[in-house]
C-alpha positions in Angstrom: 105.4 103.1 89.5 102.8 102.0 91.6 103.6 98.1 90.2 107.3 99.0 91.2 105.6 99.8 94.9 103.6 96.9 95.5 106.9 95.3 94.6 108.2 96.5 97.3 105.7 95.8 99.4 105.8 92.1 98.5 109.0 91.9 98.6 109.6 93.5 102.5 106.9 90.9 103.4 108.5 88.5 102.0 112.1 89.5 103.8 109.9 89.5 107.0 108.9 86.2 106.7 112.4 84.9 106.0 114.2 86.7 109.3 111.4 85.3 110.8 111.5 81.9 110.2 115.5 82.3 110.4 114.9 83.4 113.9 112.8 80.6 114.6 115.7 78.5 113.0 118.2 79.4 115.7 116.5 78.7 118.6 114.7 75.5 117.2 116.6 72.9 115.0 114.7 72.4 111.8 115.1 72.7 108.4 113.1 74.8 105.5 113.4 72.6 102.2 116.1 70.8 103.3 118.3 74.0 104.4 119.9 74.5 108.1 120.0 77.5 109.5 123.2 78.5 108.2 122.0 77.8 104.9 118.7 79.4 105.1 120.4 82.7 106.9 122.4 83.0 103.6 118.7 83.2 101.8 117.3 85.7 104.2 119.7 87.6 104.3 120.1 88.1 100.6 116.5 88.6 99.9 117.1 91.2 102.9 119.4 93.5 101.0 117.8 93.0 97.9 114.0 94.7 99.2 116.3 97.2 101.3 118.4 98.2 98.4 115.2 98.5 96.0 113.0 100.2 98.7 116.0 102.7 98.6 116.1 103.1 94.7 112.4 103.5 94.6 112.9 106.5 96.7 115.9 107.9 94.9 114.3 107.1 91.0 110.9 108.8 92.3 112.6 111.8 93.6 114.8 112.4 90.7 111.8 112.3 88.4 109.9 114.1 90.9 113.0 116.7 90.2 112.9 116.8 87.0 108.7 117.1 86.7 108.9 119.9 89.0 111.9 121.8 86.9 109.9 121.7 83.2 106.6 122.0 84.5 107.6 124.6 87.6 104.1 124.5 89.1 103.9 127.1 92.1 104.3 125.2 95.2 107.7 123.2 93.4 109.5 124.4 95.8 107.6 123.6 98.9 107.1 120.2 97.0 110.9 118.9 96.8 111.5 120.1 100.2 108.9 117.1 100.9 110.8 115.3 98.7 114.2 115.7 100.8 112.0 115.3 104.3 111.0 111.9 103.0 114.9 111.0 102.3 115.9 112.5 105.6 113.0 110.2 107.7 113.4 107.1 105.7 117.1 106.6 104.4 118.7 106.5 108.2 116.0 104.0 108.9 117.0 101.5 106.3 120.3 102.2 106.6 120.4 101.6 110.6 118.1 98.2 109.9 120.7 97.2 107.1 123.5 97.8 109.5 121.9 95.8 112.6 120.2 92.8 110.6 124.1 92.6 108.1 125.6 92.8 111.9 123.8 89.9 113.0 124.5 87.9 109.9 128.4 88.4 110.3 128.6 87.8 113.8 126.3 84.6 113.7 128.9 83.7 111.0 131.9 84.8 112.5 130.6 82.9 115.4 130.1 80.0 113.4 133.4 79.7 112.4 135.2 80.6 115.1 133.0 78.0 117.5 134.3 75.5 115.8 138.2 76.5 115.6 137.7 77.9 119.3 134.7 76.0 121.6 134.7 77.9 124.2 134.3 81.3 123.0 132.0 83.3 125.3 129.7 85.6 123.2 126.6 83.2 122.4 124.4 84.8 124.4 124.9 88.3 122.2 123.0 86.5 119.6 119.3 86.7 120.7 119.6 90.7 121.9 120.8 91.4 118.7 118.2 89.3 116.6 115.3 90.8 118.9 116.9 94.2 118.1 117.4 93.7 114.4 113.6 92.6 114.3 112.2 95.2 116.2 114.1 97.9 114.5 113.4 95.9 111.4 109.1 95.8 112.3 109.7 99.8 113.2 110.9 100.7 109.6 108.5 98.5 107.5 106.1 101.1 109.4 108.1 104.3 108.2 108.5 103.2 105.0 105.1 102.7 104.6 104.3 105.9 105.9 107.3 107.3 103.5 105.5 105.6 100.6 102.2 107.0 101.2 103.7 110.7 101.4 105.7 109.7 98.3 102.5 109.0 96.7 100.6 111.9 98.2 103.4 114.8 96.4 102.7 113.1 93.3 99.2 113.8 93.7 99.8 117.3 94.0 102.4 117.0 91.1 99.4 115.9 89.1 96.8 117.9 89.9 98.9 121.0 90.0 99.5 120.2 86.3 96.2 119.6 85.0 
């Protein structure tokens, strides 16, 4: 588990890094290994849903073995323990899911723009771009913080899991 953590943690670093440098991409014209910006949006963006999507299992596989622990062993706080458990979900899924719905936004309209600047020339909405990558960022930045917070109270119930059992 905690090998399947520092996974994560690697792996949201990593993501950062990428958005980052994607940003960085858009307003300046340079290339990462030989990749434009379109290119290397594609990369971010996939290595982006990837950590979001495992970050998200992590915290559905430890809860549902968290579950099951807490229903063959049935220490006496169990039930104070899931509820934890389901005020973890309730903090960090909306979070992800809000971060995974701004940073997917971007990358759809920077590629519908794409496209449709070069059928259309004059099309107005370039300057939406920039809000909406400082947005995704910051929102971004704002949940690496509550999902480390989620991960340490994740770690913290099975703690108590553990020592309740011994």
């Amino acid at each position: 588990m905690y090998l399947f953590m520092i996974s994560c943690y690697l792996l949201m670093i990593f993501s950062l890094i990428n958005l980052l440098i994607c940003g960085s991409m858009g307003y300046t014209s340079f290339s990462v290994f030989g990749a434009n910006h379109a290119q290397f949006s594609l990369f971010a963006i996939l290595i982006f849903v990837f950590t979001e999507t495992l970050v998200m299992y992590f915290f559905i596989a430890t809860g549902k073995s968290i579950k099951s622990i807490l229903g063959e062993q049935n220490p006496a706080n169990a039930k104070e323990l899931w509820e934890e458990v389901k005020q973890i979900k309730k903090i960090i899924f909306p979070q992800i899911m809000l971060t995974i719905l701004l940073i997917g936004g971007l990358y759809i309209f920077y590629f519908g723009y794409i496209i449709s600047n070069s059928i259309n020339e004059s099309l107005p909405y370039s300057w939406l771009q920039g809000p909406l990558y400082l947005l995704g960022i910051v929102q971004h930045i704002w949940s690496l913080k509550i999902k480390n917070n989620s991960f340490k109270m994740q770690i913290n119930i099975i703690s108590k899991i553990a020592d309740s059992t011994k």
